[in-house]
C-alpha positions in Angstrom: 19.5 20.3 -34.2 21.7 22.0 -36.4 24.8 19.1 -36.0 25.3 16.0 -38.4 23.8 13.2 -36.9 27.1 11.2 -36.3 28.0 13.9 -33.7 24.6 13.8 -31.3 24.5 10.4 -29.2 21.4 11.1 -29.2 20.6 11.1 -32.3 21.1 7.2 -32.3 18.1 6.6 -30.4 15.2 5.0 -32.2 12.1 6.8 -31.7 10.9 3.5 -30.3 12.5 3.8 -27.2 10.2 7.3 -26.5 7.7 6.8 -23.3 9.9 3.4 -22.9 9.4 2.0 -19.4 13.5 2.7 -18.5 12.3 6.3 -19.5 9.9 6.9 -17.3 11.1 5.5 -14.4 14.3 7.7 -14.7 12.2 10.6 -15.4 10.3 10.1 -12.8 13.9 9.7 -10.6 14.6 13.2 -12.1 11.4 14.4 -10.7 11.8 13.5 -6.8 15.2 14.9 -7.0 15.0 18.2 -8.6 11.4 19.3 -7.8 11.2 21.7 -4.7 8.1 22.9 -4.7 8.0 24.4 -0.7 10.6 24.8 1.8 10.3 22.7 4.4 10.4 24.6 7.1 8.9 22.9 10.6 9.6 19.6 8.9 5.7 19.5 8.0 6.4 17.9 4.5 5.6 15.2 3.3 1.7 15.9 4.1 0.0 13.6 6.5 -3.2 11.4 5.2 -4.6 13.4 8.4 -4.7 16.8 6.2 -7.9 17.8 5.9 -7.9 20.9 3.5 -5.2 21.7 1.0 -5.3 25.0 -0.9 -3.9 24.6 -4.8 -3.9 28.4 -5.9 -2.9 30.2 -8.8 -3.2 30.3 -12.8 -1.0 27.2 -13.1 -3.0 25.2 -10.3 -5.0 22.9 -13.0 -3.6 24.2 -16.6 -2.4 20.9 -18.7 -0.4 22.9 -21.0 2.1 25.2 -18.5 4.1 22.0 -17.2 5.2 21.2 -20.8 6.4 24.6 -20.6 8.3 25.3 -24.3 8.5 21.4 -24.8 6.6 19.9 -27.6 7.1 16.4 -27.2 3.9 14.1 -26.2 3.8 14.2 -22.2 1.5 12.6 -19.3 0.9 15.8 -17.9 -0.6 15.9 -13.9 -1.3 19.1 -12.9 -1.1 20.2 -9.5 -4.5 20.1 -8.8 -4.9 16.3 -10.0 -2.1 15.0 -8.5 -3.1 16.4 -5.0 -6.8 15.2 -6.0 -4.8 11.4 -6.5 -3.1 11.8 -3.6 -5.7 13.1 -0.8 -8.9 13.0 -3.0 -11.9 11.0 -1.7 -12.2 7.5 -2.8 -15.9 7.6 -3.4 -18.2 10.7 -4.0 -21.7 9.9 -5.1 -25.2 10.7 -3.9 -27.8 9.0 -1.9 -30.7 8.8 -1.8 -30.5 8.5 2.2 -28.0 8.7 4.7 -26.7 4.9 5.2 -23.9 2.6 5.2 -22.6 -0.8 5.9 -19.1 -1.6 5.0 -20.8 -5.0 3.7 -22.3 -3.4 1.0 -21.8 -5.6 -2.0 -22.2 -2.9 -4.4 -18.7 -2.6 -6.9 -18.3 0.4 -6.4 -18.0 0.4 -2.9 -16.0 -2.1 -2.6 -13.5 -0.9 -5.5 -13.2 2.5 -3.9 -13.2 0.7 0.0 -11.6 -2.6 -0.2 -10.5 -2.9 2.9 -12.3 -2.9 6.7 -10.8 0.6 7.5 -13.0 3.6 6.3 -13.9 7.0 6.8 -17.2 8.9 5.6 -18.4 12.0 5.7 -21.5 13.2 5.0 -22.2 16.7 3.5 -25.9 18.1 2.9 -28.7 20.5 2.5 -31.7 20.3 4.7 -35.0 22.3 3.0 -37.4 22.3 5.2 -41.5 22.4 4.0 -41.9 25.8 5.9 -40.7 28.4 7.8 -41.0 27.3 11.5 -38.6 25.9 14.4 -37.2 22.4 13.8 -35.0 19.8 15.5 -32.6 17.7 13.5 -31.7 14.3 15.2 -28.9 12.0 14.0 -28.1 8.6 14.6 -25.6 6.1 14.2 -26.0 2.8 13.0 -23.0 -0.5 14.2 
């Protein structure tokens, strides 16, 4: 900061070249390499798409501004909570009005977040019934 200009290599780049895609690819190089985030112990990592809970704790866990840490440049910053939501999040979360599907369903957004013949759903709800009283709950699968 404090040197003349002629003595930082640096300070020969054009500010064009910031966010550049040769940038970000070895920044993102610089990532896989020095980033440990767990030790590896049982060989467990990297997570399986068959994980079905994940547990993103603590202060940091979703707060934009503590990756950038003292840095005050313009970043893409992915917290830890989004980038495991990006990387085991749901494809699709809405609500019906009933429980149904058919992988034919023509709808765009369906087929955006499914495009393929391979799928998995599952169903999460709140039955109220009228009134107090015993009740049976059947289900049924539709081919």
């Amino acid at each position: 900061m404090f040197d003349p200009p002629e003595r930082v290599p640096f300070a020969k780049i054009p500010f064009s070249e910031n966010g550049s895609a040769g940038h970000r690819q070895l920044a993102r190089a610089a990532e896989r390499e020095a980033i440990v985030l767990l030790k590896n112990q049982g060989g467990i990592l990297p997570l399986k798409s068959s994980v079905k809970k994940i547990a993103v704790i603590g202060p940091a866990a979703d707060d934009p501004v503590s990756p950038l840490a003292n840095y005050n440049g313009v970043s893409m910053v992915v917290t830890p909570l989004v980038g495991i939501k990006r990387q085991f999040g749901p494809a699709l979360v809405r609500e019906e009005p009933r429980v149904f599907f058919h992988v034919y369903d023509e709808e765009p957004a369906v087929r955006a977040a499914i495009p393929g013949e391979t799928y998995s759903i599952r169903w999460t709800g709140t039955v109220t019934p009228p009134a107090t009283g015993d009740y049976i709950v059947v289900g049924k699968t539709q081919d």
